[in-house]
PLY file of the C-alpha trace (Angstrom):
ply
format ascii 1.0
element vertex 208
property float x
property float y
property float z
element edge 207
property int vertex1
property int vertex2
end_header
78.70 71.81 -107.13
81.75 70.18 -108.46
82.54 66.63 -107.83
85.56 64.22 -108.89
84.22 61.75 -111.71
86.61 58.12 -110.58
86.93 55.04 -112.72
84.96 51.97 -111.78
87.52 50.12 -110.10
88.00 53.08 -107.45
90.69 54.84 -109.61
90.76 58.44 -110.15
89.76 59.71 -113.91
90.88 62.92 -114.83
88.87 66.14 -113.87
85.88 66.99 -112.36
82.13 67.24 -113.35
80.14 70.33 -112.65
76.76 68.94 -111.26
73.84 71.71 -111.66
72.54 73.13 -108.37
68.97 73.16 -109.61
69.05 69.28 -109.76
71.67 67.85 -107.34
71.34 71.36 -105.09
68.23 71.20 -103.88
67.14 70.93 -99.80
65.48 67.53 -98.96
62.14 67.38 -97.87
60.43 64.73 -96.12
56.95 65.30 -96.97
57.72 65.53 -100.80
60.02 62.68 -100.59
57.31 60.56 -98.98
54.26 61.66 -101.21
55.96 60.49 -104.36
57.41 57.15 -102.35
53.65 56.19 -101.71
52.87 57.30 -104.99
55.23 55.25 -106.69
54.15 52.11 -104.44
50.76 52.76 -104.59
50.45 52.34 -108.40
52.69 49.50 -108.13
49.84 47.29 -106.32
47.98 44.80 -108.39
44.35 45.06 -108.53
42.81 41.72 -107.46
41.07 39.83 -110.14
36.86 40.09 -110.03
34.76 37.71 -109.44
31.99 37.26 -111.58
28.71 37.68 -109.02
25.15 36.45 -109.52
24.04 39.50 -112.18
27.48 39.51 -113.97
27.23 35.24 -114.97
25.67 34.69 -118.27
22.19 32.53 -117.19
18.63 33.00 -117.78
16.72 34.85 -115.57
13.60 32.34 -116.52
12.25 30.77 -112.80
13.21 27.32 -113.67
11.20 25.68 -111.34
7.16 25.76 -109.63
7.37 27.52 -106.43
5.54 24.83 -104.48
4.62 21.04 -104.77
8.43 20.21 -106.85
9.73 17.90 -103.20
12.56 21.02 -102.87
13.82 24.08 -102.05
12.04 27.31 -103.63
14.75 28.65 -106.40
14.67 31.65 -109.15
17.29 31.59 -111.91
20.38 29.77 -112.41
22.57 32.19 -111.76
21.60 31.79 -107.87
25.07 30.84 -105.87
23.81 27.16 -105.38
23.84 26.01 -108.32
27.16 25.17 -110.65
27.94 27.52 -113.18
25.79 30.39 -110.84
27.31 33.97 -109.39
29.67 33.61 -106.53
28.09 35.23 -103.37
29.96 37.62 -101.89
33.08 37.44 -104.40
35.99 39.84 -104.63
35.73 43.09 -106.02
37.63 44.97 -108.76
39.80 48.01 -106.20
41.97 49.99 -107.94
44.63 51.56 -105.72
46.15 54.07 -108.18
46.98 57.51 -107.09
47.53 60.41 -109.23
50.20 63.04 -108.26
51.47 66.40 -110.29
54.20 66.30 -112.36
55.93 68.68 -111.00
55.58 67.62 -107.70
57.24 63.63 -108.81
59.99 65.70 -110.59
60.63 67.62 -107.71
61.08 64.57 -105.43
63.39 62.99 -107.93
65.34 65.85 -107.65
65.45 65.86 -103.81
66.75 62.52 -103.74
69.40 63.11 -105.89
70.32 66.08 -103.90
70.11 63.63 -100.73
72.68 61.26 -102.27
74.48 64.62 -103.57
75.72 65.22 -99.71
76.31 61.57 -98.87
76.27 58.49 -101.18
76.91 59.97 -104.53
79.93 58.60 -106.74
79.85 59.79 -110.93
82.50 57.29 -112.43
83.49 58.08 -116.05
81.59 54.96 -117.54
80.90 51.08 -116.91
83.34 49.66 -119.43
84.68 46.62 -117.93
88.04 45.43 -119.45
86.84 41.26 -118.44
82.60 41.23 -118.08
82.87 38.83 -114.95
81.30 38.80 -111.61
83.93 38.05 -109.93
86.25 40.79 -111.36
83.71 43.58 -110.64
83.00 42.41 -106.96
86.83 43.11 -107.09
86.50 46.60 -108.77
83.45 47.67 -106.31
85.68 46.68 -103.49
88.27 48.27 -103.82
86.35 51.73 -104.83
84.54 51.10 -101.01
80.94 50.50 -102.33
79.29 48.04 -99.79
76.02 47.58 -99.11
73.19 48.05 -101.56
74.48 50.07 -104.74
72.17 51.53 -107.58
74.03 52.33 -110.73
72.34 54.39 -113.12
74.22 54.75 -117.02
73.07 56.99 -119.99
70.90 55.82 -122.79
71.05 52.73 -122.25
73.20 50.23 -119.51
76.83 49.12 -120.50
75.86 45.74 -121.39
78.99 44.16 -119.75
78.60 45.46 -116.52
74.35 44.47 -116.67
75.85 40.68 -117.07
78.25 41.35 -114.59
76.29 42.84 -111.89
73.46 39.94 -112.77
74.93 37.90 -109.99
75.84 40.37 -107.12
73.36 40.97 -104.30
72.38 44.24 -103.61
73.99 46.02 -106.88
71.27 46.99 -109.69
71.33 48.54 -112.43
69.15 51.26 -114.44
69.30 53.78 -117.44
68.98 56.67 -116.49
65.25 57.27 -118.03
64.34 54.16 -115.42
65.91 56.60 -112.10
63.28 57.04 -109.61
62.88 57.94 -106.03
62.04 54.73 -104.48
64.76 52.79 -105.75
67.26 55.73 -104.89
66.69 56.11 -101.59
66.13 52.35 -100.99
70.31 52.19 -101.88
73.50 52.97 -99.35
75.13 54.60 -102.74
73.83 55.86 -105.97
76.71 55.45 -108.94
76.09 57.46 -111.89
78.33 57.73 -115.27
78.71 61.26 -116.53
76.39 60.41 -119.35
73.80 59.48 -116.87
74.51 62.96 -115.38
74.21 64.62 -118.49
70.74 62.93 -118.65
69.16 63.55 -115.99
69.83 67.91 -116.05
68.60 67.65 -119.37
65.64 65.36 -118.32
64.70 68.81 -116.14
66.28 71.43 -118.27
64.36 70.50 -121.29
0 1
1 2
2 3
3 4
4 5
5 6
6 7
7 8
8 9
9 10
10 11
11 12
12 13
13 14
14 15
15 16
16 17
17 18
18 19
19 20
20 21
21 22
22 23
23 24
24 25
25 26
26 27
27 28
28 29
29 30
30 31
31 32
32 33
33 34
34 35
35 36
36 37
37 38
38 39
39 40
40 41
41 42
42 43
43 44
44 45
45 46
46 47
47 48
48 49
49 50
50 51
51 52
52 53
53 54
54 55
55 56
56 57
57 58
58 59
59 60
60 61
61 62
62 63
63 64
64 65
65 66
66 67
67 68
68 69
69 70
70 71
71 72
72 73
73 74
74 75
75 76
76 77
77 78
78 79
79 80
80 81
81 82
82 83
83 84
84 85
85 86
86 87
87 88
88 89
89 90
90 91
91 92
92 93
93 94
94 95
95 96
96 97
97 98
98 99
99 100
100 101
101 102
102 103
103 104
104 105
105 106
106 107
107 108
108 109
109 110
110 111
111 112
112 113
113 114
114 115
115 116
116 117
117 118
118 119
119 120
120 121
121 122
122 123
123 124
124 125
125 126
126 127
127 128
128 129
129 130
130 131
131 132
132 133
133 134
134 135
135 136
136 137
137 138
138 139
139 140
140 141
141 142
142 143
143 144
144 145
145 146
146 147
147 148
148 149
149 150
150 151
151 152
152 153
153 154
154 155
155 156
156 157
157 158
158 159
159 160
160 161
161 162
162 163
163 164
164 165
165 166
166 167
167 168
168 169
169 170
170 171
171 172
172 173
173 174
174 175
175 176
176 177
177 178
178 179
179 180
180 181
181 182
182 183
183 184
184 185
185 186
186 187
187 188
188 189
189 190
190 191
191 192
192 193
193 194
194 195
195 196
196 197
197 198
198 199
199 200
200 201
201 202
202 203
203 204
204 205
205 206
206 207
């Protein structure tokens, strides 16, 4: 699949880029696509802090008190819920919502979704160099290339650091290296920008 590589401010660079079938190829499906969504969200839940019930506090089990003849209620140990300091009745428990899925499978869905944006939504610029690192002159650039809407960009190695400050302050433009591309975040965009060196990434992510 060949596709023209355009500058950042909509221009068009020279040549193509030959994206590999086996990655950007691929047919969608919906089941794959949504078992490693819920994976990915799933894992991303906190687990709720314990509370510390009445074996877990650190009290002596000693029967403080007589049972009878003492003008109050019968108690055991300290740790009882009543007292201060004691186990919390009924407290929160430790859940742990983490889901395990194959590797292959989570590759495989990665690969779908690039092959989604592949038919519609896909734009490979040449690289993020900015000639002025401002806001305002990259609202100007994305613009004028036609990207509305919510726009992931995904760079090599590591993310042009003039374009991360630039697109600090735009809503619904963010910005990832390319190890950090996943499926949630690529579906969850209108269009997925990638710079041939996050191309060349990503096939050799899967090739290798």
């Amino acid at each position: 699949m060949k596709i023209k590589v355009q500058k950042i401010d909509g221009g068009n660079a020279a040549g193509e880029i030959e994206l590999s079938d086996d990655v950007f190829g691929l047919e969608p499906r919906a089941d794959i696509l949504h078992r490693v969504v819920t994976w990915q969200l799933e894992n991303r839940r906190g687990t709720a802090r314990p509370t510390r019930e009445r074996s877990d506090v650190a009290r002596t089990g000693k029967k403080f008190g007589r049972q009878k003849g003492g003008g109050s209620a019968r108690h055991g140990d300290r740790a009882a819920p009543t007292f201060i300091g004691g186990g919390k009745a009924h407290g929160a428990r430790k859940r742990d919502f983490g889901q395990s899925l194959n590797k292959k499978i989570r590759a495989l869905g990665l690969k779908m979704a690039l092959s989604s944006k592949a038919r519609d939504g896909l734009i490979v610029v040449d690289s993020l160099a900015l000639a002025e690192a401002k806001t305002k002159a990259l609202k100007g650039h994305l613009v004028k290339a036609g990207l509305s809407g919510k726009v992931l960009v995904i760079d090599g190695e590591q993310v042009d650091a003039g374009f991360k400050k630039a697109a600090g302050n735009l809503p619904g433009v963010n910005v990832l290296p390319a190890i950090g591309a996943n499926v949630y975040d690529i579906l969850n965009h209108d269009t997925l920008v990638l710079t041939k060196a996050a191309v060349e990434k990503l096939e050799a992510r899967f090739n290798g």
